[in-house]
C-alpha positions as CSV (number, residue, x, y, z in Angstrom):
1,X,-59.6,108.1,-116.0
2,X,-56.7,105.8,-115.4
3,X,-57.3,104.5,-112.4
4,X,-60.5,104.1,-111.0
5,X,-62.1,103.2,-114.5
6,X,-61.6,99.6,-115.4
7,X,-62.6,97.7,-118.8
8,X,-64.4,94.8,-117.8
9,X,-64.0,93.2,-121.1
10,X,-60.2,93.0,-121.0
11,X,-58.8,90.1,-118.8
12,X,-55.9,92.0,-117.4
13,X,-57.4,95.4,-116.9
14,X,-61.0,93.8,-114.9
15,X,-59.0,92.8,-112.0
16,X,-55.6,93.9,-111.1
17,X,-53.5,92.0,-108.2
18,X,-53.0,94.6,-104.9
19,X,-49.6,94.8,-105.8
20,X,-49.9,95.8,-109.3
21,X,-53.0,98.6,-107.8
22,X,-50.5,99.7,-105.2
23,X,-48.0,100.2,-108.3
24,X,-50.1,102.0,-110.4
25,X,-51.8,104.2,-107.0
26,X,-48.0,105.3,-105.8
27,X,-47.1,106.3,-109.6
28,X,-50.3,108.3,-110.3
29,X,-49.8,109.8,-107.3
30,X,-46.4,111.1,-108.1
31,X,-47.6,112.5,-111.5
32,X,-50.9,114.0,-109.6
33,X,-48.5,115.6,-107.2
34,X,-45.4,116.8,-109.1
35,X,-44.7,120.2,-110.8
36,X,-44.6,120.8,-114.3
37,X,-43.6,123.5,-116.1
38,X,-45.8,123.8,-119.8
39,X,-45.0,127.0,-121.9
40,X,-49.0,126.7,-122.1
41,X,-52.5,125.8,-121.7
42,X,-52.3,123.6,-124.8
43,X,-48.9,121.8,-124.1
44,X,-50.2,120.9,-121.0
45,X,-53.6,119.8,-122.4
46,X,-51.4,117.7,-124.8
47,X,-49.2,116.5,-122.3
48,X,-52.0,114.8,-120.3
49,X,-53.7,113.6,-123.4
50,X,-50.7,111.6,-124.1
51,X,-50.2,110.4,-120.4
52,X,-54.0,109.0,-120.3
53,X,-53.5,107.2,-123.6
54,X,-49.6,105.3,-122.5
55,X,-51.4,104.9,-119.0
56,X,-54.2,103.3,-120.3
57,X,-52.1,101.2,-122.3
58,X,-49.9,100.5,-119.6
59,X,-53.2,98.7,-117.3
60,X,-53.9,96.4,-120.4
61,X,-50.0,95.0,-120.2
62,X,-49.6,91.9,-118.3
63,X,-47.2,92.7,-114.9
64,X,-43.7,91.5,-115.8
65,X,-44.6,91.5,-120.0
66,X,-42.2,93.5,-122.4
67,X,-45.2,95.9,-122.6
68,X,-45.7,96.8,-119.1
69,X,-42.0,97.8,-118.5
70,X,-42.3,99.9,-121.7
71,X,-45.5,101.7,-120.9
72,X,-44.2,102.2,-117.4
73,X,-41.1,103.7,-119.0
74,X,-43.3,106.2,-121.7
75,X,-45.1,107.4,-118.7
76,X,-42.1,108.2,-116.4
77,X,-39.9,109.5,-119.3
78,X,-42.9,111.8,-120.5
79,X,-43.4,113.4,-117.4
80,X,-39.5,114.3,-116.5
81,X,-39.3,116.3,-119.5
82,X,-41.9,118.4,-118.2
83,X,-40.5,118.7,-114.5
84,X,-41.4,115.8,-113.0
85,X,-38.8,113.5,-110.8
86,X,-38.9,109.8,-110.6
87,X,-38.8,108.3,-107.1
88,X,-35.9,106.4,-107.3
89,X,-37.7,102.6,-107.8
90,X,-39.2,104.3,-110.9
């Protein structure tokens, strides 16, 4: 939902640069792969609610704007409260 789907009337999110898809890929797969620990089926339903919405946020933020870092930072911060650890360039 984040990644492969693209809004083709935004000009930012129609065509990303390699670098900023190689950004995003190396992130989601970090969140696809890490463990999180949810007291239950409905945190964790919320939790990835809230992910998809920041992330889809995030891909509409220029690289390099005020939004982007922000976004980036929701997404990362998010996820460490429920287990997950940033790769150091995080």
């Amino acid at each position: 939902m984040v990644y492969l789907q693209q809004d083709a009337f935004d000009e930012i999110d129609a065509c990303m640069s390699r670098e900023r898809q190689l950004e995003s890929f190396h992130l989601l797969k970090g969140l696809i792969d890490a463990d999180y620990d949810f007291k239950d089926k409905d945190a964790a339903r919320g939790f990835f609610t809230e992910i998809t919405n920041i992330y889809k946020n995030w891909n509409y933020s220029a690289p390099g704007s005020t939004d982007f870092d922000r976004y980036r930072k929701e997404i990362v911060d998010l996820a460490v409260q429920h287990g997950y650890i940033a790769p150091s360039e995080a």
